[in-house]
C-alpha positions in Angstrom: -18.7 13.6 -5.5 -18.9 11.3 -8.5 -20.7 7.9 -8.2 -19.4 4.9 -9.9 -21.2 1.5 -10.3 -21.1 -1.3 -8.2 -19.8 -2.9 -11.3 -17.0 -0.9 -11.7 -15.9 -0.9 -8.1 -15.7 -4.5 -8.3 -12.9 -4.3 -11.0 -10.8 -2.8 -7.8 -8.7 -5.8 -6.7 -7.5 -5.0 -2.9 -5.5 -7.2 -1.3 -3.9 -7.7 2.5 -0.4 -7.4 2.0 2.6 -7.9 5.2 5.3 -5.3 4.6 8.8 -7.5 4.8 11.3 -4.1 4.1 11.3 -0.4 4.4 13.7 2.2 3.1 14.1 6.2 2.9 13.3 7.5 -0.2 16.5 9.7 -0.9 15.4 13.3 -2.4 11.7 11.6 -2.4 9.7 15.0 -3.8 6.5 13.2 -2.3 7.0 10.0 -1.5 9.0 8.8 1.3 9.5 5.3 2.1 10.3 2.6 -0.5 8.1 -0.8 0.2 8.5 -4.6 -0.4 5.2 -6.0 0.2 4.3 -9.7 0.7 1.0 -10.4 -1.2 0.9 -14.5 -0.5 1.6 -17.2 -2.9 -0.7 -15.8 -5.7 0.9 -12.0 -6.2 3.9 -13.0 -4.3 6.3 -9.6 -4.0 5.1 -6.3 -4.7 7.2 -2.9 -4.4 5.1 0.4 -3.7 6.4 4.2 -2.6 4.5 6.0 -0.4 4.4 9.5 1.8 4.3 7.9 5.4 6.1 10.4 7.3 4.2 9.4 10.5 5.8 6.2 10.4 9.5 4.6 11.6 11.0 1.9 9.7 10.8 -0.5 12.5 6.8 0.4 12.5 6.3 -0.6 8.8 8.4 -4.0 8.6 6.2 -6.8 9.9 2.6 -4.6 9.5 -0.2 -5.7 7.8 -1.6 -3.3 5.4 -4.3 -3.2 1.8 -3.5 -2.1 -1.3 -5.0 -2.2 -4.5 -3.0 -4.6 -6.7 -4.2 -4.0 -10.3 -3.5 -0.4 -11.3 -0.9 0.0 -13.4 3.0 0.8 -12.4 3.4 4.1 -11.8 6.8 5.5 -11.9 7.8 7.4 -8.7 11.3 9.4 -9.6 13.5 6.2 -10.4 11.4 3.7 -8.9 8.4 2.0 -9.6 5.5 1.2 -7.2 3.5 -1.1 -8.4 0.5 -1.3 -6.1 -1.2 1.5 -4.7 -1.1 1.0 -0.7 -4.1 2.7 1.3 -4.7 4.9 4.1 -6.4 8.1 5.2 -5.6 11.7 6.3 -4.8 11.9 10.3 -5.9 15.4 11.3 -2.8 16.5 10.4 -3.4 15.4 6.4 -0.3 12.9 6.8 -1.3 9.5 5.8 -2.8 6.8 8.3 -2.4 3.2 6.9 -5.5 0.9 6.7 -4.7 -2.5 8.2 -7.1 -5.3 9.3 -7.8 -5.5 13.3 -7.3 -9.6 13.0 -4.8 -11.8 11.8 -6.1 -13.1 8.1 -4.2 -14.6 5.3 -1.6 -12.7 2.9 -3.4 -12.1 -0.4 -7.2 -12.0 1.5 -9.0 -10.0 -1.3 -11.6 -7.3 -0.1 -14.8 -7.9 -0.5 
């Protein structure tokens, strides 16, 4: 595993975002949903594509999730997902979103 500094871990901006609308990726080759994320009054709106075949549209609108906000856009087929939303494998490898377990403020940086 490769260690990075403290320092450079700290450049990592994550963010609590609340997902406001979901969509199916048509002929997604790895990604399958298509994201609008609410970020608060300082990001505001934020698109992002991810894999989340474990999850229903009505699932994802209204969750809380974190992201890290200050990569740069990647382009996804003909979309463009401009934050990078996190999870982890479920034993199954599919992904398993990271959320907060209590209510805290759209935009709440990680620390």
């Amino acid at each position: 595993m490769n260690e990075v500094s403290y320092e450079d871990f700290k450049e990592i901006n994550i963010r609590v975002g609340k997902i406001l609308d979901a969509k199916i990726l048509e002929n997604g080759k790895y990604s399958t949903h298509k994201l609008k994320i609410d970020f608060g009054s300082e990001l505001g709106l934020k698109k992002s594509c991810a894999r989340l075949v474990n999850y229903e549209i009505d699932d994802l609108i209204g969750r809380f999730i974190v992201a890290v906000v200050n990569f740069p856009p990647k382009q996804i087929g003909t979309n463009i997902s401009e934050v990078l939303v996190l999870g982890v494998p479920d034993l199954r490898g599919e992904c398993s979103l990271l959320k907060p377990d209590a209510k805290v403020p759209l935009g709440g940086k990680m620390y």
